[in-house]
C-alpha positions as CSV (number, residue, x, y, z in Angstrom):
1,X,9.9,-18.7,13.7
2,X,6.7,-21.0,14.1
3,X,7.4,-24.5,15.5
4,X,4.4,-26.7,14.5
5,X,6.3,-29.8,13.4
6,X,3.1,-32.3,15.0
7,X,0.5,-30.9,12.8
8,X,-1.1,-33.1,10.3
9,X,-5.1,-33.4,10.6
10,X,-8.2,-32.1,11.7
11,X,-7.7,-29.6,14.5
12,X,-4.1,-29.3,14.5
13,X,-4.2,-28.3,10.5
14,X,-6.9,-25.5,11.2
15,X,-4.9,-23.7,14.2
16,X,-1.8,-24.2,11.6
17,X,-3.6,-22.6,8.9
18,X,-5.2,-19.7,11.3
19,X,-1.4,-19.2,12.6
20,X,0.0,-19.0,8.3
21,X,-3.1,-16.5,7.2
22,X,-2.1,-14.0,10.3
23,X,1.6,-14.3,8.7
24,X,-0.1,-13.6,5.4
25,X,-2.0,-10.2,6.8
26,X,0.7,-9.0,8.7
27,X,1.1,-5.5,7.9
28,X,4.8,-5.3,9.4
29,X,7.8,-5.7,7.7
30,X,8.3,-9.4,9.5
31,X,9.4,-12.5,7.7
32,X,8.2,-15.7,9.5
33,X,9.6,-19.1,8.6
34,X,7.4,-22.6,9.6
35,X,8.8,-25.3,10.8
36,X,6.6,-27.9,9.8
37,X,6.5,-31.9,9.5
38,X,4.3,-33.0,6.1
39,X,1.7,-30.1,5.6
40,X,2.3,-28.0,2.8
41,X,1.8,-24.4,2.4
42,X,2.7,-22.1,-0.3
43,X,6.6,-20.0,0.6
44,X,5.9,-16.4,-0.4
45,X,7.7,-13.1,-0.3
46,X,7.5,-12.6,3.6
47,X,6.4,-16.6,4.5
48,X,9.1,-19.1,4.1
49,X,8.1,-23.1,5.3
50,X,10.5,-25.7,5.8
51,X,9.3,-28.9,6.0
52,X,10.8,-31.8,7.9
53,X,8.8,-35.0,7.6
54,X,10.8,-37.5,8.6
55,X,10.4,-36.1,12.4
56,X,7.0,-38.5,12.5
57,X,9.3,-41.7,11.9
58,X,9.5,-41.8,15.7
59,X,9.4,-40.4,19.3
60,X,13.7,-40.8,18.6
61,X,13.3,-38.9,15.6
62,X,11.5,-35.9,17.0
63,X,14.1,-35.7,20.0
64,X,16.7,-35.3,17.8
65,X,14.8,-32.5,15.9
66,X,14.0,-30.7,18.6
67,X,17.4,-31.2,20.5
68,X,19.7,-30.3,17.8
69,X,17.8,-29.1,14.5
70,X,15.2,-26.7,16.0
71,X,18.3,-24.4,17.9
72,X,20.1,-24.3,15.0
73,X,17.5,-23.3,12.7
74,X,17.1,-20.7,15.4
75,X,20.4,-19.6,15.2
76,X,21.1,-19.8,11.0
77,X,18.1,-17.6,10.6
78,X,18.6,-15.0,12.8
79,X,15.1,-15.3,14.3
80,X,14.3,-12.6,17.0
81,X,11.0,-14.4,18.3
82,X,9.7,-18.2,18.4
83,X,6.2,-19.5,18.6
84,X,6.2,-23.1,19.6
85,X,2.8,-25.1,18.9
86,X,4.6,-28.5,20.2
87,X,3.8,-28.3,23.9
88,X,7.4,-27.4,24.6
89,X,10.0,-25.0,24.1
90,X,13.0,-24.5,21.7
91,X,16.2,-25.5,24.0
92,X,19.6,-24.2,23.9
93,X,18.5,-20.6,22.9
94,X,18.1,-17.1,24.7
95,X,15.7,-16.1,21.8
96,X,12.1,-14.9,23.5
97,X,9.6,-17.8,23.3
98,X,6.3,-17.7,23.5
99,X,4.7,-21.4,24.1
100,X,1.3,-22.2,23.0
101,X,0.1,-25.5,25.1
102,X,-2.8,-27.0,23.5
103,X,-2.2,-30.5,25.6
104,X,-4.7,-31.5,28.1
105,X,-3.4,-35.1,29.1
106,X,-1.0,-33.4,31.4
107,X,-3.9,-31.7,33.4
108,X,-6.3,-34.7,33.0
109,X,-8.0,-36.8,35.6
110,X,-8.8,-39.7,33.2
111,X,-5.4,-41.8,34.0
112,X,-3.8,-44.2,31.5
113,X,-2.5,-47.3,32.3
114,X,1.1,-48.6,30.9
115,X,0.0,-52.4,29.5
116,X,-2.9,-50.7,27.7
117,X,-2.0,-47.5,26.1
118,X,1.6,-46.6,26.9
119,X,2.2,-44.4,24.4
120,X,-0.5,-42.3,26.4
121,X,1.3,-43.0,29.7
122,X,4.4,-42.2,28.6
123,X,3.0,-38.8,27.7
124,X,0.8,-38.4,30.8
125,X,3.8,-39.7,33.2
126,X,6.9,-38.4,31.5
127,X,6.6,-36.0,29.1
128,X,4.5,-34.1,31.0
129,X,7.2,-33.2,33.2
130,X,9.4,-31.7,30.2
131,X,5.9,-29.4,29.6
132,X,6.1,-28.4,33.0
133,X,9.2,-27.6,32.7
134,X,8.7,-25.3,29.5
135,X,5.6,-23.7,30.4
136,X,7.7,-22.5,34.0
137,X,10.8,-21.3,31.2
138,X,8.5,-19.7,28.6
139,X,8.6,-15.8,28.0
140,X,5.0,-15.9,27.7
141,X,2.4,-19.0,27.9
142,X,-1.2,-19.6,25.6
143,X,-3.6,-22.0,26.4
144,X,-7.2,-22.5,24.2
145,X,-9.8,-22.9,27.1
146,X,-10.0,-21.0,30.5
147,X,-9.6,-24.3,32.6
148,X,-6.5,-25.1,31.3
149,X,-5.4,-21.4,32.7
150,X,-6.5,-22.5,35.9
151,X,-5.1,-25.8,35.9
152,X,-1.5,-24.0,35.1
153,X,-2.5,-21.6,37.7
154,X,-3.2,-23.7,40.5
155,X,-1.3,-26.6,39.6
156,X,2.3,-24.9,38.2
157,X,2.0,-21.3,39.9
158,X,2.3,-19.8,37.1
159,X,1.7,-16.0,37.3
160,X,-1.4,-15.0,36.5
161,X,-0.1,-12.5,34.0
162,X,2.3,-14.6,32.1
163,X,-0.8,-16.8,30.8
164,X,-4.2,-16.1,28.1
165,X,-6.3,-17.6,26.5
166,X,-6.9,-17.6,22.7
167,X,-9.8,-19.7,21.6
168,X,-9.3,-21.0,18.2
169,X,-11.1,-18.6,15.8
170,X,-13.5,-19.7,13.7
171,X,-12.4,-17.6,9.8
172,X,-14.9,-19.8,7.5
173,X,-16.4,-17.2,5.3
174,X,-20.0,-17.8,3.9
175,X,-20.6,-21.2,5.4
176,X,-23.7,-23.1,4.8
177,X,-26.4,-23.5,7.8
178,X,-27.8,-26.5,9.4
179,X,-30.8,-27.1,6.9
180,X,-33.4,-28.7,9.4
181,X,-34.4,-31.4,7.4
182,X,-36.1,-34.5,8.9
183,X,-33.2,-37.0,7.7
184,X,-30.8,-34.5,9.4
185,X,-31.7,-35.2,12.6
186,X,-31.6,-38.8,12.3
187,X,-27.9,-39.0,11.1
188,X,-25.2,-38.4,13.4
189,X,-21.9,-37.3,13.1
190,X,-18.4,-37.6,15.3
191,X,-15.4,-36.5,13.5
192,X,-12.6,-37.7,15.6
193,X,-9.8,-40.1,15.5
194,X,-8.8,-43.0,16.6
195,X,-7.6,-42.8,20.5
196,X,-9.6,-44.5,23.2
197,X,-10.2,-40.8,25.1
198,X,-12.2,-39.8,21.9
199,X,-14.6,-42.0,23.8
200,X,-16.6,-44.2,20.8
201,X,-16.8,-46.9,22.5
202,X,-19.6,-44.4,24.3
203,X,-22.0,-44.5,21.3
204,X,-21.6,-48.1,20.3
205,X,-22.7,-49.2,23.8
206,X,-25.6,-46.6,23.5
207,X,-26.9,-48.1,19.9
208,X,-26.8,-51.7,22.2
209,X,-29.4,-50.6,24.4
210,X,-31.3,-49.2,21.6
211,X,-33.9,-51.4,20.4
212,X,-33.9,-53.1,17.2
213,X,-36.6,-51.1,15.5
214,X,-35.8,-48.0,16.4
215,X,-31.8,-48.9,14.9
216,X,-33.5,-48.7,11.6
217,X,-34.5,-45.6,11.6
218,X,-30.7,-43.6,12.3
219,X,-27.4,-43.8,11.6
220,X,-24.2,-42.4,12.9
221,X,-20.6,-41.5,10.8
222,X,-17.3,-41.9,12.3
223,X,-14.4,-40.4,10.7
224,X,-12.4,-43.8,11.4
225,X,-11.5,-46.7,8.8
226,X,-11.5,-49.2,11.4
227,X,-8.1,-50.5,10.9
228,X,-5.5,-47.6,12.3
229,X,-5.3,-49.7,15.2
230,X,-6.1,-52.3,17.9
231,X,-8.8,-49.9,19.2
232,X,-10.5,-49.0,16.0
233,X,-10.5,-52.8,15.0
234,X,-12.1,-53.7,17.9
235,X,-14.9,-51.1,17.5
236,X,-15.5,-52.3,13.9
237,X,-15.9,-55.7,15.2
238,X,-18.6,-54.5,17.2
239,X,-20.6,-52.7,14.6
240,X,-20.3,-55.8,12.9
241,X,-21.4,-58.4,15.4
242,X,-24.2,-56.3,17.2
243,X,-25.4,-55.3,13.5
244,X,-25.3,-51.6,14.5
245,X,-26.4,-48.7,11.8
246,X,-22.6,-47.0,12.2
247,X,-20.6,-45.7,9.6
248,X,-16.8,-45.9,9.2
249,X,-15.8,-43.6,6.3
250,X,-12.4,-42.8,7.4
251,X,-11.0,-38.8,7.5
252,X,-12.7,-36.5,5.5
253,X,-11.4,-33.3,3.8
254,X,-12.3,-29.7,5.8
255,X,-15.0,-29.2,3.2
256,X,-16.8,-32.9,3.7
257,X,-16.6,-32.7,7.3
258,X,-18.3,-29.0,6.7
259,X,-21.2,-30.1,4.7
260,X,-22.1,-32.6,6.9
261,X,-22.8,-29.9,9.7
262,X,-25.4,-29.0,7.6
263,X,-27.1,-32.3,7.3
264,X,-25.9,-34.2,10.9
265,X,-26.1,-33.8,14.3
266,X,-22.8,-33.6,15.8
267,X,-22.3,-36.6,19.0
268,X,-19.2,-35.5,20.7
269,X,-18.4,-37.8,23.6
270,X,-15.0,-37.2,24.3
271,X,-13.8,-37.2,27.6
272,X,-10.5,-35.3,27.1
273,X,-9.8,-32.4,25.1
274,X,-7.9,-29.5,25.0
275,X,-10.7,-27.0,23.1
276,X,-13.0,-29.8,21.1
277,X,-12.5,-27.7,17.7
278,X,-15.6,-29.7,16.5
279,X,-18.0,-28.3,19.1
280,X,-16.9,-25.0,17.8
281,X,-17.1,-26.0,13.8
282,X,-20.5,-27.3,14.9
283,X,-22.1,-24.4,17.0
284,X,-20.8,-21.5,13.7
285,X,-23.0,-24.3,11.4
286,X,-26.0,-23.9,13.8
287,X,-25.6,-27.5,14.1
288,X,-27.5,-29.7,16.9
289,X,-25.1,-30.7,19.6
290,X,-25.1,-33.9,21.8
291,X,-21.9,-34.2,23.9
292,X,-19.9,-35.2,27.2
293,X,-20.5,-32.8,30.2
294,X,-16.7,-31.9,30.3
295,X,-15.9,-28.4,30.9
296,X,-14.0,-28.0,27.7
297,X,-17.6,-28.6,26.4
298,X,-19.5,-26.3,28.8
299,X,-16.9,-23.8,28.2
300,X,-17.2,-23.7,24.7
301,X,-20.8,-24.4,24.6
302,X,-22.4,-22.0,27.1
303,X,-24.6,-19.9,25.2
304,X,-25.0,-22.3,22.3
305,X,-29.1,-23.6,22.9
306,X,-29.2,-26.4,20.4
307,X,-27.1,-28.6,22.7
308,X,-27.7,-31.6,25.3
309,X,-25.2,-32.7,27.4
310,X,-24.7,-36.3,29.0
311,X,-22.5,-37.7,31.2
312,X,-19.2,-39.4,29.3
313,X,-19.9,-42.7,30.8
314,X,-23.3,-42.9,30.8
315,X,-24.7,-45.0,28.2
316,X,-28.1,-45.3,29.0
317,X,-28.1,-41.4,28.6
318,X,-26.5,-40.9,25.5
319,X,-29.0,-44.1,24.0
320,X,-32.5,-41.9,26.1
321,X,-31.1,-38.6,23.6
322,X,-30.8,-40.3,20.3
323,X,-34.1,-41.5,20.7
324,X,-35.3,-38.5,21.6
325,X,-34.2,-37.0,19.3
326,X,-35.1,-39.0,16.1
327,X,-38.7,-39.6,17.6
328,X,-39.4,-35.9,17.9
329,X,-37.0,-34.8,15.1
330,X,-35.7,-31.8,17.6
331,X,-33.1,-31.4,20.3
């Protein structure tokens, strides 16, 4: 039984949808059942998914799932082995579990502070605990990027052995390449949403120090509308006041967010990831790649040569490689 009741966009919906095709190729005689909240995917003979989207009414509403749905789901079924892709395990059952912890706020040294973001604290400063706590439970533990191993490690003692990482895999068949074109390397492109870590604010105060002239000649696409929240608003406003040449065209299908790879550099400032998914979307594209010297982007990055990295809060830097770039039309 597959737990994966948070997943709804972007990089959560392609580790879901890695997870269901595995289900669809298993050879054995296993019948798997998804737990989900709102994505749909098709039942079939050996696949059953039960969906359960009122769990994203509210933080009450998922404790009540997990608390007292999720075990006896676990029990009607009959299930002999859980996956959980929610960060913690399925209480209340002596079924094998094996946890796969794709959080990083709980291993993070960017801190959150309660008037601003509390939703963020509360995970960083209480829920984190009940992680802890299921990652020291779990049969088995999977985390996407070797630093988070070593974070558990060091921080949790967790045995060495109970712990490995998979990388999200990359199963895009006959993708389309970067195509090199001129205009290409004056558009950017950040597909991320709407959460301060994601960092924006980054490459709006980069386009400030930018001068006028050279604003003319680029333009950068965020997948935001500009109205999901207080945040977002106030980035819009920005754009707005300063006159800056940046997009808000609001989330984008798999497939739109793939053809742009092809015709954008990706700008990935983030300063707090798990595995930035993007990075890897980006490097299988052969896309140019300008983002944050984290080591979830040096990991994942390493031996990928069309890249510059810049420090997350450095503005000045990030504004010094865009003009680089579209002055010499190569990174």
């Amino acid at each position: 039984m597959v737990f994966n009741v948070p997943a709804e966009s972007l990089g959560a919906l392609s580790i879901l949808n890695n997870i269901y095709s595995d289900a669809l190729e298993d050879s054995k005689e296993d019948c798997w059942y998804f737990i989900l909240g709102k994505p749909s995917l098709q039942n079939t003979s050996k696949v059953r998914v039960l969906n359960y989207p009122w769990i994203k009414k509210s933080w009450f509403h998922r404790l009540y799932f997990d608390m007292l749905i999720a075990p006896q789901l676990v029990k009607k079924y009959k299930i002999d082995k859980i996956i959980s892709y929610q960060n913690n395990i399925i209480p209340r059952t002596n079924v094998p579990q094996t946890l796969y912890m794709h959080n990083s706020i709980p291993f993070s040294d960017v801190k959150f502070k309660f008037l601003k973001e509390p939703k963020l604290w509360a995970y960083q400063n209480i829920i984190s605990r009940l992680i802890f706590k299921s990652m020291k439970k779990a049969d088995y533990i999977i985390v996407q990027s070797s630093w988070i191993k070593e974070a558990s490690i060091t921080k949790l003692k967790i045995n060495k052995n109970k712990i490995s990482v998979e990388p999200p895999e990359f199963k895009e068949k006959n993708i389309s390449s970067f195509d090199g074109h001129k205009k290409s390397y004056r558009t950017f492109f950040y597909p991320a949403g709407a959460f301060k870590y994601k960092n924006h604010q980054i490459i709006i105060d980069a386009c400030k120090l930018i001068e006028r002239n050279q604003l003319l000649k680029f333009k950068i696409i965020l997948t935001l509308t500009g109205d999901e929240n207080k945040y977002s608003l106030n980035l819009k406003k920005q754009v707005k006041k300063f006159n800056l040449p940046i997009e808000f065209v609001g989330e984008l299908t798999k497939e739109q967010v793939f053809l742009l790879y092809t015709k954008t550099i990706l700008i990935f400032p983030s300063s707090l990831e798990t595995f930035g998914l993007p990075l890897l979307e980006a490097r299988e594209h052969g896309t140019p790649v300008i983002a944050s010297k984290k080591p979830f982007c040096e990991e994942i990055l390493a031996k990928y040569d069309k890249k510059k990295l810049f420090k997350s809060d450095d503005a000045r830097e990030l504004s010094r490689i865009i003009k680089e770039v579209i002055d010499r039309y190569k990174i």
